[in-house]
C-alpha positions as CSV (number, residue, x, y, z in Angstrom):
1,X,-26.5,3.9,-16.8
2,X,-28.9,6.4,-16.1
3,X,-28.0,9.7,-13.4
4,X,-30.9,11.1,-12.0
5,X,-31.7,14.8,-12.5
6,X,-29.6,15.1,-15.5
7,X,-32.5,16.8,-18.4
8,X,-29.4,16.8,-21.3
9,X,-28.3,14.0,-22.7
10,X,-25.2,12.0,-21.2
11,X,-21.9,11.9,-22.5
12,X,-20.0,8.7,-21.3
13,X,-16.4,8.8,-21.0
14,X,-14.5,5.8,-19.3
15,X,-11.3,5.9,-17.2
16,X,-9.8,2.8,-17.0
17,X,-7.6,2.6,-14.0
18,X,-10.1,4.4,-11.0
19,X,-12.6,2.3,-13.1
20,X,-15.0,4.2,-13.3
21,X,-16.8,5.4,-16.8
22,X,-18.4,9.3,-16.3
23,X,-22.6,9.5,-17.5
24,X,-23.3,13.0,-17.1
25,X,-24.8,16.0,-19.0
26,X,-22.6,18.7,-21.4
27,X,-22.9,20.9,-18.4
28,X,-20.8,18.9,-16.0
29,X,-18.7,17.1,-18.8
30,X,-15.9,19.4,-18.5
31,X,-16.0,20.1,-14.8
32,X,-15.7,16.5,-14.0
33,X,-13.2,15.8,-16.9
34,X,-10.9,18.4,-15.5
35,X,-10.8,16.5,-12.4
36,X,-9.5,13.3,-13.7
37,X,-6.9,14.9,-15.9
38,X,-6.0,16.7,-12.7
39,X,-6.0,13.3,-10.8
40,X,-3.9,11.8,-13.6
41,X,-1.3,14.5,-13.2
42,X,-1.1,14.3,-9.9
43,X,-3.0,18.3,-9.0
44,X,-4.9,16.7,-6.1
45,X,-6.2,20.6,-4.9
46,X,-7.3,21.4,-8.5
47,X,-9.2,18.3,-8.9
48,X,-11.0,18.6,-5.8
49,X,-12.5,22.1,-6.6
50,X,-13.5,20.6,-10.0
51,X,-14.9,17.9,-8.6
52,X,-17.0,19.7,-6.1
53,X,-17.7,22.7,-8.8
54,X,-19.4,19.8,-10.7
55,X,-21.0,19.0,-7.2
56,X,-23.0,22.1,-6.9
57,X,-26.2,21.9,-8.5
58,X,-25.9,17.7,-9.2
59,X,-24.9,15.0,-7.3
60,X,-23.9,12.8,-9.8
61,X,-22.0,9.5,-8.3
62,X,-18.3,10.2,-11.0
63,X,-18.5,13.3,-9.2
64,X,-18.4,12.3,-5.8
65,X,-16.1,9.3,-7.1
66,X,-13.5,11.5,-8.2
67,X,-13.4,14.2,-5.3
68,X,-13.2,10.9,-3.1
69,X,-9.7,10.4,-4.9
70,X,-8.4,13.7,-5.1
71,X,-9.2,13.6,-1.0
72,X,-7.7,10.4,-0.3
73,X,-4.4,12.1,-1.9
74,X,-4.4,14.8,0.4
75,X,-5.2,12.4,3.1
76,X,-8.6,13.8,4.4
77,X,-10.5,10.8,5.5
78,X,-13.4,12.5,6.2
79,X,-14.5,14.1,3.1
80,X,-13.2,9.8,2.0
81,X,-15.5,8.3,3.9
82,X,-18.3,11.1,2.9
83,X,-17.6,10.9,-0.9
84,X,-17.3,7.3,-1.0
85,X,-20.2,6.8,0.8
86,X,-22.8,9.0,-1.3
87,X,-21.2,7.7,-4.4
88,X,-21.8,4.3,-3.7
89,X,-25.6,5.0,-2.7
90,X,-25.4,7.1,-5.8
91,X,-24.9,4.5,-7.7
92,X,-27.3,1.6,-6.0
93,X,-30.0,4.3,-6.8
94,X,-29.2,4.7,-10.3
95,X,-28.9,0.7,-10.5
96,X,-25.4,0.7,-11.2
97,X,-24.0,-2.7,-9.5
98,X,-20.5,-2.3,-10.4
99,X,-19.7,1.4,-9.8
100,X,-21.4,0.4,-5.8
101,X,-19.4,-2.7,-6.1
102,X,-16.4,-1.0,-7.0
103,X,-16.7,1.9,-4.1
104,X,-17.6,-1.0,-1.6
105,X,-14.7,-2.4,-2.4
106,X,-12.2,0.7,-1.7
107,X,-14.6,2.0,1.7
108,X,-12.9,-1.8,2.4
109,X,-9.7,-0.5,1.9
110,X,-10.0,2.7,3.3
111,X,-11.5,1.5,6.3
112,X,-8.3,-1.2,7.3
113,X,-6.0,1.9,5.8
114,X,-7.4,4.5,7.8
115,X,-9.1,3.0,10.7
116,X,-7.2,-0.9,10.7
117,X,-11.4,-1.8,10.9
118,X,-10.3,-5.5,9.8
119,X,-14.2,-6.4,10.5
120,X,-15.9,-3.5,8.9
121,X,-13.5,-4.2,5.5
122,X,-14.9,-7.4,5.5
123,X,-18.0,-6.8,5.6
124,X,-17.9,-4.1,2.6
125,X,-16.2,-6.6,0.4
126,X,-18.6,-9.0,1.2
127,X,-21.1,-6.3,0.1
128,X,-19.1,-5.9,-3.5
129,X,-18.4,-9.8,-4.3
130,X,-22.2,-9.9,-3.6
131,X,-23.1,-6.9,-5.8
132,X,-20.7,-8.7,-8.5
133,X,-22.0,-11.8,-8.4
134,X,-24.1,-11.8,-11.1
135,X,-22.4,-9.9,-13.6
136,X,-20.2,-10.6,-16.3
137,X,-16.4,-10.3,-14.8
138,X,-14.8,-7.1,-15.3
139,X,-12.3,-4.9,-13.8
140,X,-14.2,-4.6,-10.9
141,X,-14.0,-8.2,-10.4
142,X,-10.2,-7.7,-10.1
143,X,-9.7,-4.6,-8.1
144,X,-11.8,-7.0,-5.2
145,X,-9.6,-10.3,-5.8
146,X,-6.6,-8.1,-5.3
147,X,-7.5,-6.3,-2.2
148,X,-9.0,-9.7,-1.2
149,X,-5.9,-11.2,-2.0
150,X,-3.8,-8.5,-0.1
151,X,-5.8,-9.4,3.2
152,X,-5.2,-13.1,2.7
153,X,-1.3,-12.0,2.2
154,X,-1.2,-9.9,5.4
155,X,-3.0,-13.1,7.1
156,X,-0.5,-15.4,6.2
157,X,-2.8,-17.3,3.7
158,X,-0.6,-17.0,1.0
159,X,-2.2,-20.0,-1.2
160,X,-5.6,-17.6,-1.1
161,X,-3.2,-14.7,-1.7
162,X,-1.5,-16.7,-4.8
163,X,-5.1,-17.4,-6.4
164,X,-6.6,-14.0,-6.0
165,X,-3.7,-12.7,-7.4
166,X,-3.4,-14.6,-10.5
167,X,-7.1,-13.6,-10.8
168,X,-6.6,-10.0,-10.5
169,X,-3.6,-10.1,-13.1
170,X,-5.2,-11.9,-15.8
171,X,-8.7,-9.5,-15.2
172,X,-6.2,-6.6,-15.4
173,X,-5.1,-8.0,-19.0
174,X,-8.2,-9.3,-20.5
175,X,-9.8,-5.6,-20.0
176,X,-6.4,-3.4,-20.6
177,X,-6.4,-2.3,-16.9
178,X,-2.4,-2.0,-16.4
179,X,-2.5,-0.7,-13.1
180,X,-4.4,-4.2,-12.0
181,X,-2.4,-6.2,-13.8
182,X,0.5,-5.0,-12.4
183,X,-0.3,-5.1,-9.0
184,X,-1.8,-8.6,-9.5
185,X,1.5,-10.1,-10.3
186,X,3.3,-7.8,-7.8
187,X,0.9,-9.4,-4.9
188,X,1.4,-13.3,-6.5
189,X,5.4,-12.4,-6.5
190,X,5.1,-11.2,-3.0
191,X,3.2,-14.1,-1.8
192,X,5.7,-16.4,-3.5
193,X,8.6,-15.2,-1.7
194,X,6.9,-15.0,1.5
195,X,6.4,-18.8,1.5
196,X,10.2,-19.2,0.1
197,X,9.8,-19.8,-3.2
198,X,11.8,-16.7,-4.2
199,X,13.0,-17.1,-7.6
200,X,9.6,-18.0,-9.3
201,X,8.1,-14.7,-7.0
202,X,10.9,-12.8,-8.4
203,X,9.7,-13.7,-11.6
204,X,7.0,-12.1,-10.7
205,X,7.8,-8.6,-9.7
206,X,10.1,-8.5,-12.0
207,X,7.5,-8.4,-14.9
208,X,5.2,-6.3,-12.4
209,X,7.8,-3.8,-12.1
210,X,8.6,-3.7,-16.1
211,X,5.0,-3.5,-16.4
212,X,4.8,-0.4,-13.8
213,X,7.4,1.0,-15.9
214,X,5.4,0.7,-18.9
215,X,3.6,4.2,-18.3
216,X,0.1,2.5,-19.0
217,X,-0.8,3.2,-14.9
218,X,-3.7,5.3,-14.6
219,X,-3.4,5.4,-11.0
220,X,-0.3,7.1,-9.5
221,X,0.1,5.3,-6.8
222,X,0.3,1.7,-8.6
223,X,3.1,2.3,-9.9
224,X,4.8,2.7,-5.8
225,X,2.9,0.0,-4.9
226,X,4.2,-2.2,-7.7
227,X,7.6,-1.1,-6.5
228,X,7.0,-1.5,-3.1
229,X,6.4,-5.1,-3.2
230,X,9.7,-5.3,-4.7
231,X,11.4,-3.9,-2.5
232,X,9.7,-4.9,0.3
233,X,10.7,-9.0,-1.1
234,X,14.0,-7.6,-2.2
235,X,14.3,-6.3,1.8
236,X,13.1,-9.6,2.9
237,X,15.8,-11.6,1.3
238,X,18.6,-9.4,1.2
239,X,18.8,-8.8,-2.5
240,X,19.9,-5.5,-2.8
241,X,21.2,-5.8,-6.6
242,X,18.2,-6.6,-7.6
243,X,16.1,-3.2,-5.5
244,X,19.0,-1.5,-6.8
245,X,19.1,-2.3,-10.7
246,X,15.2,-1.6,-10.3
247,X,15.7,1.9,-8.6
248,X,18.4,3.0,-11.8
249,X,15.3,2.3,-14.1
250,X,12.5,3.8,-12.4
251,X,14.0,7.5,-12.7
252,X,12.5,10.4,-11.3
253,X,9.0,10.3,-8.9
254,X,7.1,13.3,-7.3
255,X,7.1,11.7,-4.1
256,X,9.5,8.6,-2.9
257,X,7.9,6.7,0.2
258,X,8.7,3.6,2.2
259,X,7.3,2.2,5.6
260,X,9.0,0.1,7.7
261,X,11.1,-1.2,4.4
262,X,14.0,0.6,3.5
263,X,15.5,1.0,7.4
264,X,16.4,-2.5,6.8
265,X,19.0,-2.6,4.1
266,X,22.9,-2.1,5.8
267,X,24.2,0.8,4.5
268,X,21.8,3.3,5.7
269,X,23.3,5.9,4.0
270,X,23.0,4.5,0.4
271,X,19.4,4.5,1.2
272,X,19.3,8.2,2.0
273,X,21.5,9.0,-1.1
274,X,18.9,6.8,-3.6
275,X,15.8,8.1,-2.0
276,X,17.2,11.6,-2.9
277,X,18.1,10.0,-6.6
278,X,15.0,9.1,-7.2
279,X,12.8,12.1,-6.6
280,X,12.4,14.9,-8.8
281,X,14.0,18.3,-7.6
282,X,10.8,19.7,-5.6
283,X,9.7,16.4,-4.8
284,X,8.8,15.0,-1.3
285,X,10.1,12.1,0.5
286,X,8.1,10.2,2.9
287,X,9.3,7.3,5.7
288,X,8.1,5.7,8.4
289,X,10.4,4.1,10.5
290,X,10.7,2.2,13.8
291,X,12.1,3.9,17.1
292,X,14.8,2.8,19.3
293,X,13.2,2.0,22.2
294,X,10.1,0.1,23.1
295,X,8.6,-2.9,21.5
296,X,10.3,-2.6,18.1
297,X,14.1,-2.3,19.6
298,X,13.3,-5.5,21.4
299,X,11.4,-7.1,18.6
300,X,14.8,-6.7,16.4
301,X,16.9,-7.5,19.1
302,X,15.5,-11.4,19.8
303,X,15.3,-11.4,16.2
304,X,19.5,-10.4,16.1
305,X,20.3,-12.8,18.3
306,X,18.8,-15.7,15.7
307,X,19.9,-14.2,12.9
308,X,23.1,-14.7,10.2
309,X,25.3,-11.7,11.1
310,X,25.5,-8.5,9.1
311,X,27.8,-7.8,6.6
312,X,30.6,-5.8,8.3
313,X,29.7,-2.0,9.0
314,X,26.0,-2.8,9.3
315,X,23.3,-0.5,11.5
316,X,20.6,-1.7,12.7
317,X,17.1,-0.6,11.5
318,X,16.1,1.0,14.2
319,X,18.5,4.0,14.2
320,X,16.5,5.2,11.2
321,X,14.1,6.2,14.2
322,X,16.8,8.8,15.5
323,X,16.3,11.9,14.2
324,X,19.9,13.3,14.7
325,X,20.5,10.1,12.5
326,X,18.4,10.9,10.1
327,X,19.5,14.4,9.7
328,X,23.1,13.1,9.2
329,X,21.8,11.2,6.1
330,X,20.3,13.9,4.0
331,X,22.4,16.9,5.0
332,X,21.8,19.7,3.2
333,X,20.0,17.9,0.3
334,X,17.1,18.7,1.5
335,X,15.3,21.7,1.5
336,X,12.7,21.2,4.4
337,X,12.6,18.0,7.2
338,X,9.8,17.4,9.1
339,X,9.6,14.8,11.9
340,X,7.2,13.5,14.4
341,X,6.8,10.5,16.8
342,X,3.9,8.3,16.8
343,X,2.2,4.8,17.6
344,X,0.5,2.5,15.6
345,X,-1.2,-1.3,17.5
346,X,-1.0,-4.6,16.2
347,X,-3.4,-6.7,16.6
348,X,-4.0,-10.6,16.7
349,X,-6.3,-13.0,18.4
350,X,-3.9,-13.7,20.9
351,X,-0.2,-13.9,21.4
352,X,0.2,-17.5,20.0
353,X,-1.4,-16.2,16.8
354,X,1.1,-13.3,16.7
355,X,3.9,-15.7,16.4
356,X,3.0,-18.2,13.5
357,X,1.4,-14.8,11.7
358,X,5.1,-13.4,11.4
359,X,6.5,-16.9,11.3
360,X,4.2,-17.4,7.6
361,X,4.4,-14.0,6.6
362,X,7.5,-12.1,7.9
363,X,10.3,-12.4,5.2
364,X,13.0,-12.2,8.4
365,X,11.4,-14.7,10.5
366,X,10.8,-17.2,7.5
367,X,14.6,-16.8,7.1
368,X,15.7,-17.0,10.6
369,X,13.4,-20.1,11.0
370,X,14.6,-21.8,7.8
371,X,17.8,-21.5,8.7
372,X,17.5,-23.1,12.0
373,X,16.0,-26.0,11.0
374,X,19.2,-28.2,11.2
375,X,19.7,-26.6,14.6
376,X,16.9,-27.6,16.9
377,X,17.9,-26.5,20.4
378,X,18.1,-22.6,18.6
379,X,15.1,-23.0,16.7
380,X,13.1,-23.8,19.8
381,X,14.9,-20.9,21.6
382,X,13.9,-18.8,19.1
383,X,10.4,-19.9,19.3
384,X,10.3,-20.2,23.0
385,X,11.8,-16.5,23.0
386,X,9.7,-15.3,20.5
387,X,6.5,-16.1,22.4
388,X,7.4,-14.8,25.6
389,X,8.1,-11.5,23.6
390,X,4.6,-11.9,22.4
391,X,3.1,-12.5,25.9
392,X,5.2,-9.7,27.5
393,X,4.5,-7.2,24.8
394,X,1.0,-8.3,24.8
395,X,-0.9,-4.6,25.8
396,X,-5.1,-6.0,25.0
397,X,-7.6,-7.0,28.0
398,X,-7.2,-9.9,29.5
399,X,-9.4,-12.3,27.4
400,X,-9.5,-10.0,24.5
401,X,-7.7,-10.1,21.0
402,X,-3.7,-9.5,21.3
403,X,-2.7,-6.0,21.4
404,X,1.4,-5.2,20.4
405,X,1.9,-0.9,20.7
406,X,4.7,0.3,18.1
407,X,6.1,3.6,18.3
408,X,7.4,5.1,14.7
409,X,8.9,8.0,13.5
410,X,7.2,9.8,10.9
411,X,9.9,11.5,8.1
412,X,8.8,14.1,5.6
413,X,11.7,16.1,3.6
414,X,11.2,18.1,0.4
415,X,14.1,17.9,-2.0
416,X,15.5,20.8,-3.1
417,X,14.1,22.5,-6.1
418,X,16.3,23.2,-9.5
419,X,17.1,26.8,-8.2
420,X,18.6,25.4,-5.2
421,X,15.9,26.4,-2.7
């Protein structure tokens, strides 16, 4: 690939998990080499001013590619969006399909993760499997299959999500990409379980999460992905055992997170006690959980009233939204706890299409209607109930798409360090 501006000659040097491989003269070479060891240790601050040292005189697109990392770790969209953006122009100019393919394709991500632009994703993936088209398949090919494949997942296509994923997986092992490989399977065993076939989907995370355990990740935040899934499925079925044998093996992580996830298991304060196993002395702990009021207490209530009953001693998930609550559970474990309220919208083309979406795709609701089916005065209660939920809740324009307002509570602790403090 040639850079332009660069008068010495290149030194190439390829990372395998961000995907991309660094052209650039003798003069930046350590500059932008010191940001990706940086990334890879997780010093997000100290690879951005590497990155943007390198920046200064040349814009040269592994530059901009890397800072756009070490920002999206310290969650500053902007300078995301920004970096992203002039990379992936950087590297149509210097006729580099795959590196624009490859920065289409997480603008895509960014924009559903930071914005929930569903439309504006689309159309930068479309804009990367274009770009791809004619080349050879690579990693690239299987970074967009699995995000394409997440999409479908979230959609309820789980058959597109199954496909993609395979795809991803075996891309991520024909080109030694761990972190893709991982993930691939991790998506495919989530997908399997969301349509109830459980034990061939635990199959699948399983060897995901062995795999994430490997060490081979280049990407920090695989790895919790990987796990996620698991746990998420896990959640969704009420195998605890299994989350739990998992957790003992995974060890120590800088920063332990879980949204919407871990409120759900029973015993609220095992989960406080393992999230504090699991992170390092110093490390940070981050939650979002539902609030007791509003659309999410009356979400979980309809779905309480359909549902097996808890084991004895059981909280519901919604407490986790208490702060006083939430204090109880880490005590004095924790050296710092920060807490703030929030709101995140769901959106669907109307309320109808709410309901079958969580019907296909919520691990709950797949239960609760599966288990119904030999009852069908309850399961059409359910449904009936279920839908006047949806209509009720229902906050969009009349006409327009379906719009469901969920309040959350944002947690943020630091552990205590080794001194104590």
């Amino acid at each position: 690939m040639q850079v332009e501006a660069l008068a010495e000659p290149a030194e190439v040097r390829a990372v395998r998990g961000y995907g991309w491989a660094v052209a650039q003269s003798p003069g930046h070479a350590n500059l932008v080499s010191a940001g990706q060891e940086a990334l890879g240790s997780g010093a997000w601050e100290e690879a951005r001013r590497s990155f943007e040292a390198a920046l200064e005189s040349v814009q040269v697109p592994e530059a901009l590619e890397g800072l756009s990392w070490a920002a999206w770790w310290m969650d500053d969209a902007d300078t995301v969006f920004d970096a992203r953006g002039r990379a992936y122009k950087a590297y149509r100019r210097g006729g580099d399909s795959a590196g624009a393919a490859r920065m289409a394709t997480w603008i895509a991500v960014d924009q559903l993760d930071f914005n929930g632009a569903v439309a504006v994703a689309s159309g930068w993936l479309e804009r990367a499997r274009r770009l791809l088209e004619p080349l050879e398949p690579g990693p690239d090919h299987g970074w967009l299959a699995f995000h394409e494949g997440y999409i479908a997942h979230a959609d309820g296509d789980t058959a597109k999500a199954r496909r993609l994923a395979s795809e991803a997986a075996e891309l991520g092992r024909e080109f030694g990409v761990a972190d893709l490989e991982m993930l691939g399977l991790a998506l495919e065993g989530g997908a399997l379980v969301a349509c109830a076939e459980v034990e061939q989907g635990m199959r699948c995370l399983d060897e995901a999460t062995a795999t994430a355990l490997e060490g081979e990740a280049t990407i920090p935040i695989s790895t919790a992905w990987t796990c996620c899934f698991l746990v998420t499925a896990c959640t969704a079925v009420l195998d605890f055992k299994r989350a739990h044998e998992w957790c003992d093996r995974i060890a120590e992580f800088d920063v332990v997170t879980s949204s919407m996830g871990a409120i759900f298991a029973p015993d609220h304060q095992a989960v406080a006690d393992e999230l504090v196993r699991v992170c390092r002395p110093g490390g940070t702990i981050g939650m979002i959980t539902f609030i007791p009021e509003g659309t999410a207490a009356r979400f979980f209530e309809l779905f309480g009233r359909y549902a097996p009953p808890p084991p004895p001693g059981a909280l519901p998930p919604t407490a986790w939204g208490s702060e006083e609550h939430v204090r109880a559970l880490f005590g004095d474990r924790v050296a710092a706890l920060e807490m703030s309220r929030n709101k995140y919208v769901e959106t669907a083309p109307s309320p109808r299409a709410y309901v079958d979406h969580f019907k296909a795709t919520f691990g709950p609701a797949v239960a609760i209607y599966a288990g119904l089916a030999d009852q069908p005065d309850r399961l059409a209660a359910m449904d009936r109930e279920f839908q006047e939920f949806a209509e009720t809740s229902n906050r969009g324009a009349p006409g327009g798409p379906a719009e469901f307002p969920y309040r959350y509570l944002l947690v943020v602790a630091r552990t205590r360090d080794e001194s104590g403090a």
